[in-house]
Short mmCIF file of the C-alpha atoms (twelve columns), coordinates in Angstrom:
data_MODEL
# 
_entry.id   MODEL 
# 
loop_
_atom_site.group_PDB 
_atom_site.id 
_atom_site.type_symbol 
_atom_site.label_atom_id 
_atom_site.label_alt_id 
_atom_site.label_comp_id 
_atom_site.label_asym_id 
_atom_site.label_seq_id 
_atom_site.Cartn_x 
_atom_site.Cartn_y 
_atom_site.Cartn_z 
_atom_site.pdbx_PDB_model_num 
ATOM 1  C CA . UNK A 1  -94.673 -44.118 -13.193 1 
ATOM 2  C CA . UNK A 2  -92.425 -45.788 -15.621 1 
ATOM 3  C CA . UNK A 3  -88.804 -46.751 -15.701 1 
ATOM 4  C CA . UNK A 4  -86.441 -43.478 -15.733 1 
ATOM 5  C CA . UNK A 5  -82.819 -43.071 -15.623 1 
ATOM 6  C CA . UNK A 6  -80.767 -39.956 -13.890 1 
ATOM 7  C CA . UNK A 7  -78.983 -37.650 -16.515 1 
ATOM 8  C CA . UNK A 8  -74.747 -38.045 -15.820 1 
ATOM 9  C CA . UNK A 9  -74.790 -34.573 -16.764 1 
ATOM 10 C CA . UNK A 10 -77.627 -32.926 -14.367 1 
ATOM 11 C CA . UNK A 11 -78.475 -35.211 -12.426 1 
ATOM 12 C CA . UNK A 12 -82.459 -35.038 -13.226 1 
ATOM 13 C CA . UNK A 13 -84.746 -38.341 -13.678 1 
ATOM 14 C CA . UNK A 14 -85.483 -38.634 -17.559 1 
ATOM 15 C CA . UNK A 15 -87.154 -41.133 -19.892 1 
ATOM 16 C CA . UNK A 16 -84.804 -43.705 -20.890 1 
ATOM 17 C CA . UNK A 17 -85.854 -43.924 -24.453 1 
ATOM 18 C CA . UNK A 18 -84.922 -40.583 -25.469 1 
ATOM 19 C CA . UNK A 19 -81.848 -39.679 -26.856 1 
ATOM 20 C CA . UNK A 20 -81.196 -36.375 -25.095 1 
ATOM 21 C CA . UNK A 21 -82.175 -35.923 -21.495 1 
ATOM 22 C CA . UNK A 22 -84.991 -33.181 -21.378 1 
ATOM 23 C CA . UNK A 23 -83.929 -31.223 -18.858 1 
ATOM 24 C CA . UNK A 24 -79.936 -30.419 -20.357 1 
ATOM 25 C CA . UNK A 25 -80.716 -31.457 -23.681 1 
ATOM 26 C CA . UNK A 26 -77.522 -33.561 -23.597 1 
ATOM 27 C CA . UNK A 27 -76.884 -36.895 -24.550 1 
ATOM 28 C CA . UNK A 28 -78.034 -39.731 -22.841 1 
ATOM 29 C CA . UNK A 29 -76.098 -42.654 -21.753 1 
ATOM 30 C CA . UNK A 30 -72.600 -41.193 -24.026 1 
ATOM 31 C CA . UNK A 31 -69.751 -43.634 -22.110 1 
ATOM 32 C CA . UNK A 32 -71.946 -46.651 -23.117 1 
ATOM 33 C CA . UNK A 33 -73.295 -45.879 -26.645 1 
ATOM 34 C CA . UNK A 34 -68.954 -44.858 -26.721 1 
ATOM 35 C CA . UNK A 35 -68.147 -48.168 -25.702 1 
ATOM 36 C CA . UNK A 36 -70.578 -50.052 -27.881 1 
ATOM 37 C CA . UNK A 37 -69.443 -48.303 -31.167 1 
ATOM 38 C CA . UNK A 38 -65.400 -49.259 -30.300 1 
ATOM 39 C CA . UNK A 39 -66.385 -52.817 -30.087 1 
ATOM 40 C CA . UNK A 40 -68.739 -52.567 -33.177 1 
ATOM 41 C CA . UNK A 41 -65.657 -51.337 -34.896 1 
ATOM 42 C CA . UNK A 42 -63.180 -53.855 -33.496 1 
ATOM 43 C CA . UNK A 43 -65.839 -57.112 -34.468 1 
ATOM 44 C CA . UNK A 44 -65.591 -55.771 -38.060 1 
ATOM 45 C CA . UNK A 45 -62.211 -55.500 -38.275 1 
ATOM 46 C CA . UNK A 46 -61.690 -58.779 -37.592 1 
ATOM 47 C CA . UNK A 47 -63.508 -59.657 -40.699 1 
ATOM 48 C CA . UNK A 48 -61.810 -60.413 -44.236 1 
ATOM 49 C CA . UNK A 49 -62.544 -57.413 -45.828 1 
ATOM 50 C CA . UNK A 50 -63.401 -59.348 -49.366 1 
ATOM 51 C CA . UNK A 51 -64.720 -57.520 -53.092 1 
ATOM 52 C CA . UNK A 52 -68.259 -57.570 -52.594 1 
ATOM 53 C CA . UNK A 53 -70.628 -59.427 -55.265 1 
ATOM 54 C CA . UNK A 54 -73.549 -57.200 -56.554 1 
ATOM 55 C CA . UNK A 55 -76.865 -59.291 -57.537 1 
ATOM 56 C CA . UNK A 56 -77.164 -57.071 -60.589 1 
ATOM 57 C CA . UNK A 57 -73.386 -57.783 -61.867 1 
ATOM 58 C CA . UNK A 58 -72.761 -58.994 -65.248 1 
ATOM 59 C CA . UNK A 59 -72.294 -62.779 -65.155 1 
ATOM 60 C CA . UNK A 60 -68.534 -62.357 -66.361 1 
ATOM 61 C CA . UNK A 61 -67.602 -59.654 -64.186 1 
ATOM 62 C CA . UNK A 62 -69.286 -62.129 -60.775 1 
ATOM 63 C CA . UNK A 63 -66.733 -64.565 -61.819 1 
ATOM 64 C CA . UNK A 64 -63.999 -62.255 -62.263 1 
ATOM 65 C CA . UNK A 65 -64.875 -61.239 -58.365 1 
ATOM 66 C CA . UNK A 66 -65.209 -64.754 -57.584 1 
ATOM 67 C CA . UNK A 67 -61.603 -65.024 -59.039 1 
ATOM 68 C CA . UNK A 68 -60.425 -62.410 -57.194 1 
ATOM 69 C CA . UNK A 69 -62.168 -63.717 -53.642 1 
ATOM 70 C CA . UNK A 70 -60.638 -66.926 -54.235 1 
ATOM 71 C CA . UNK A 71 -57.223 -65.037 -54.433 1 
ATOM 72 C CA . UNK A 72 -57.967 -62.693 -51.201 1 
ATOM 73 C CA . UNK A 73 -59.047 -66.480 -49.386 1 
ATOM 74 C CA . UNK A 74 -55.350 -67.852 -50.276 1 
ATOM 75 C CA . UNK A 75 -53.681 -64.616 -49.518 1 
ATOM 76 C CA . UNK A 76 -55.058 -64.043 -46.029 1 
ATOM 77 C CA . UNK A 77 -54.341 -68.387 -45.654 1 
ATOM 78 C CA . UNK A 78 -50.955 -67.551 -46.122 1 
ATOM 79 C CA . UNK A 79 -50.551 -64.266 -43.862 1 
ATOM 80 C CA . UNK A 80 -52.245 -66.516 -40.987 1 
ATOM 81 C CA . UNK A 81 -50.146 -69.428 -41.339 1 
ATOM 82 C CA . UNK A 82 -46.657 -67.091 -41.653 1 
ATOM 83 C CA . UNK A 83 -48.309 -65.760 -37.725 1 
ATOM 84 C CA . UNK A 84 -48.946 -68.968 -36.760 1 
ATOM 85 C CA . UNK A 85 -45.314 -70.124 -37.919 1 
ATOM 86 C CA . UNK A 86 -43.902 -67.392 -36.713 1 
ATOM 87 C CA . UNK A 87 -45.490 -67.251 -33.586 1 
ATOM 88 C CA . UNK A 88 -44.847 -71.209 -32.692 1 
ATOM 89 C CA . UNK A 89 -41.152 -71.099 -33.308 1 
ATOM 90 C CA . UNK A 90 -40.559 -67.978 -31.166 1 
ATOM 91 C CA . UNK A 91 -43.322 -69.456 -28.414 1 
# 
């Protein structure tokens, strides 16, 4: 018998690689695919959300975007030094 895991909604043994439990039909394992998408969302978030660089862009308009990364770069530099100022004078 393979590896099963109980339904949190019936209570009946089901196959752990399904999606929905095939007794209730509901969705397996909710709270933790719940969980897992929050801190999905918080990891990006974190990122600097820069102008994205197509392969297929003209070779003017890349540098125009690399202008305008450059100027996103220096831009979020100074908003995390003006925290980090601001944050060591009142700490």
């Amino acid at each position: 018998m393979s590896h099963q895991i109980k339904c949190e909604h019936c209570g009946e043994w089901t196959d752990p690689s399904l999606d929905k439990c095939t007794y209730c039909g509901k969705t397996l394992r909710e709270e933790e695919k719940k969980v897992k998408a929050s801190s999905n969302r918080l990891k990006d978030s974190l990122e600097p959300q820069l102008i994205t660089i197509n392969d297929d862009d003209h070779p003017i308009l890349k540098l125009f975007k690399r202008v305008v990364q450059l100027g996103q770069m220096i831009f979020y530099a100074i908003i995390t030094f003006l925290v980090w100022v601001t944050s060591w004078t009142i700490g």
